[in-house]
C-alpha positions in Angstrom: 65.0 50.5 31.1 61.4 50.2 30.3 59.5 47.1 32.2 58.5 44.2 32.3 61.7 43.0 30.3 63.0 39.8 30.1 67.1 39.9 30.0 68.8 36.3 29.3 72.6 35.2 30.2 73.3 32.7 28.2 76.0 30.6 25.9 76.3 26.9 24.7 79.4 26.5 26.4 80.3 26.2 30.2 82.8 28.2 31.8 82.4 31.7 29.9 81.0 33.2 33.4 77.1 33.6 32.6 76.1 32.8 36.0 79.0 35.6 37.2 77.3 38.1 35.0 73.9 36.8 36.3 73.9 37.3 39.6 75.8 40.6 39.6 73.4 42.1 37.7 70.4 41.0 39.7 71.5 42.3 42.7 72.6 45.9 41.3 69.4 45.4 39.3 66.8 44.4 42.2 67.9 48.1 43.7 65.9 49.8 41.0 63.2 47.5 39.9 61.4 44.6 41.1 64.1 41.5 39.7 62.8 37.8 39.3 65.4 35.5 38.8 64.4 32.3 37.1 67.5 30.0 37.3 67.8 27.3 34.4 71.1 25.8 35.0 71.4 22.4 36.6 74.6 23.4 38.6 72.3 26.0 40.1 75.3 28.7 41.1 73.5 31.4 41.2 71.1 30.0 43.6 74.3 29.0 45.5 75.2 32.7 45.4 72.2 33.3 47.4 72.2 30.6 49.6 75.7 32.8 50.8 74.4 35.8 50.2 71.7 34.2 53.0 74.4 33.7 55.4 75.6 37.1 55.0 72.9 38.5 55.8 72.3 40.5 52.9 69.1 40.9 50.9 68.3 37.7 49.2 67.5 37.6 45.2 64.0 36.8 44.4 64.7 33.4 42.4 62.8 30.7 41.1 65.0 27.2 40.6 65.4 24.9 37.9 62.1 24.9 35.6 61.5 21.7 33.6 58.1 23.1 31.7 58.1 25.4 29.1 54.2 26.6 29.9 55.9 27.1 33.4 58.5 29.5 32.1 56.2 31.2 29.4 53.1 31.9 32.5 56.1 33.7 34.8 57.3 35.7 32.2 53.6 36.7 31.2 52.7 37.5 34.7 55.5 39.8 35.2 55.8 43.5 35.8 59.2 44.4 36.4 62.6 42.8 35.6 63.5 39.2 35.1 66.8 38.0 34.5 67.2 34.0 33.6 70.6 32.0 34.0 71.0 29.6 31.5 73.2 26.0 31.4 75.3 25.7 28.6 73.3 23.5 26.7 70.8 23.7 24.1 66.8 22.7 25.1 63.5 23.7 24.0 62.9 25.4 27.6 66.2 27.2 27.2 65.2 28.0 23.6 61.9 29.3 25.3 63.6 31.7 27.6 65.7 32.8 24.2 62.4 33.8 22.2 60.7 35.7 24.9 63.6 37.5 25.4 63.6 41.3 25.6 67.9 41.3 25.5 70.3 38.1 25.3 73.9 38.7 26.8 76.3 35.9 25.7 79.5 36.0 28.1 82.9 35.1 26.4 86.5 35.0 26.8 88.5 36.2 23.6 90.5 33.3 23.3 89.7 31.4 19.9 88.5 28.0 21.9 85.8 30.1 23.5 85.2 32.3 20.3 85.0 29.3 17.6 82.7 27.5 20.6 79.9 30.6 20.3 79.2 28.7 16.9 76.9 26.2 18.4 75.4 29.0 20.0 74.8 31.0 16.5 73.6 28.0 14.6 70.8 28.2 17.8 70.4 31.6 17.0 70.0 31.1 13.3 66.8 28.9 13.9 65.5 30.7 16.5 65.6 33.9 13.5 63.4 31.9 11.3 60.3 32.0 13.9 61.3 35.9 15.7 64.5 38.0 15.4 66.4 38.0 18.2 68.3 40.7 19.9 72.2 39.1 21.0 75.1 41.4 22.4 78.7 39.7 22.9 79.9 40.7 26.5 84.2 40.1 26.8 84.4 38.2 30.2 87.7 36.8 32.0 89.7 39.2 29.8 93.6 39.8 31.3 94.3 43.2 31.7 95.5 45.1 28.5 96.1 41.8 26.9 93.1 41.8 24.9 93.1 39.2 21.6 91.5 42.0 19.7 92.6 39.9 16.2 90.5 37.1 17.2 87.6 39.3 18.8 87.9 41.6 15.5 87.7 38.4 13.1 84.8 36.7 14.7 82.5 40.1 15.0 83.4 40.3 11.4 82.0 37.0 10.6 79.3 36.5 12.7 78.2 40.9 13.0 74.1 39.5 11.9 73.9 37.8 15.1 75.9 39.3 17.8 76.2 42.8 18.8 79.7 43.6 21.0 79.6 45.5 23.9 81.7 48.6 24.7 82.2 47.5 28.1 84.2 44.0 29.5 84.6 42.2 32.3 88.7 41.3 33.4 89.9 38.7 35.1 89.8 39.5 39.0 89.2 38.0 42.1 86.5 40.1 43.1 84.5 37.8 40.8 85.6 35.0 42.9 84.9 36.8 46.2 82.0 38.1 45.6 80.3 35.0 45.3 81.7 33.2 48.0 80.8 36.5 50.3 77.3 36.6 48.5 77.5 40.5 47.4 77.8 41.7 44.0 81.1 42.9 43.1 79.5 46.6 43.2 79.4 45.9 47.1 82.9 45.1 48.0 84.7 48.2 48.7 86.8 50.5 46.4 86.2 47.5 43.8 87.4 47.9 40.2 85.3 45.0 39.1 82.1 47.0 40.7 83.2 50.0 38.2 83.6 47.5 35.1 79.6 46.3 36.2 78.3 49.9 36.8 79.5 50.5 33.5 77.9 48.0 31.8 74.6 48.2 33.4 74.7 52.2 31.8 75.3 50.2 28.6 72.6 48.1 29.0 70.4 50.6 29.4 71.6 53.0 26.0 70.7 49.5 23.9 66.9 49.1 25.6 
C-alpha cells in the first residue's frame, strides 16, 4: 500500500460490524505505517476499544473523535502522510459523505442474510450520487458469517444486481468470539493467541493490499 491513503468502514445500517473491522485493522495497520484514526460514529466504539486497549496496557491507536465539520475532516486528510482509517455511523451526512469522496478505498461490512443485503440499498443509492461528482472505489466484505453455512444464493443475487457499485472480497470474516474478546481485552484479534479470527484478518489485510 502506497501512502497517504484514506481507507473508509462504512454502511447505512448499524450492526454489520464496521467498527469490528475498524479497529482490527488499525492496530495490524499502525505496525507498518503511521495510522490516524478519525472516528465518525456517535456510539464511539472504537474509541471505546482504546480506552481498553489503554487499560491493557497495549499501544494505543492514534484517533481523533467525533468531527462535526466537514473543512475539519477535509484539512486532516490533506495534512496526512501515512494511513488513515475512518469509522463511520450508519447513517447518511454530508461529513460522512465527505469522508466517502476523499476516499482512497471504501469497505462496506455485511452479513449475507437478505435483511442486511436488501439494507446495503440505502447505501448504493448514496453511492449512486456520490458517482455523479467522483467514482468511487466500494468492496463488499462478508462479516458475522456461520461457518460453512454461507447464503451464497443471496450473496450471488445481490453482486449480480448491484456488481457497478460494489466489488466482493475473496476473504470474510465468521462469526466468533474472538471478535467479542478482542474488544473487551483491547487487542486486535491478530493478538490473541493461536486465533482463527487473527488468520481470517491477516488475510484480508494481503487482500487489501492486491486491490491498492
Amino acid at each position: 500500500m502506497k501512502v497517504p491513503f484514506v481507507l473508509t468502514i462504512a454502511c447505512s445500517k448499524g450492526g454489520v460490524g464496521k467498527s469490528t473491522v475498524a479497529y482490527n485493522l488499525a492496530v495490524e495497520f499502525s505496525k507498518k505505517y503511521d495510522t490516524q484514526v478519525i472516528d465518525l460514529d456517535y456510539q464511539k466504539s472504537i474509541s471505546i476499544f482504546n480506552y481498553n486497549r489503554e487499560q491493557s496496557n497495549l499501544e494505543k491507536l492514534d484517533i481523533t473523535p467525533v468531527i462535526k465539520n466537514e473543512k475539519h475532516l477535509k484539512q486532516l486528510i490533506k495534512e496526512n502522510t501515512g494511513l488513515i482509517i475512518i469509522d463511520t455511523g450508519a447513517f447518511d451526512s454530508d461529513i460522512n459523505r465527505t469522508a466517502l469522496l476523499l476516499s482512497d478505498m471504501i469497505i462496506v461490512p455485511t452479513s449475507d442474510s437478505q435483511v442486511d443485503l436488501y439494507g446495503l440499498i440505502l447505501f448504493k443509492k448514496v453511492l449512486e450520487n456520490l458517482n455523479k461528482i467522483k467514482k468511487v472505489k466500494s468492496f463488499l466484505l462478508l462479516n458475522k458469517i456461520i461457518s460453512r453455512s454461507i447464503n451464497k444464493t443471496a450473496v450471488s443475487a445481490f453482486m449480480k444486481e448491484h456488481k457497478n457499485y460494489f466489488k466482493l472480497f475473496k476473504n470474510l470474516m465468521t462469526y466468533r468470539l474472538d471478535y467479542k474478546k478482542s474488544f473487551e481485552s483491547g487487542k486486535s484479534v491478530c493478538e490473541i493467541s493461536k486465533s482463527k479470527a487473527g488468520v481470517e484478518i491477516k488475510k484480508i489485510i494481503k487482500e487489501i493490499g492486491e486491490y491498492v
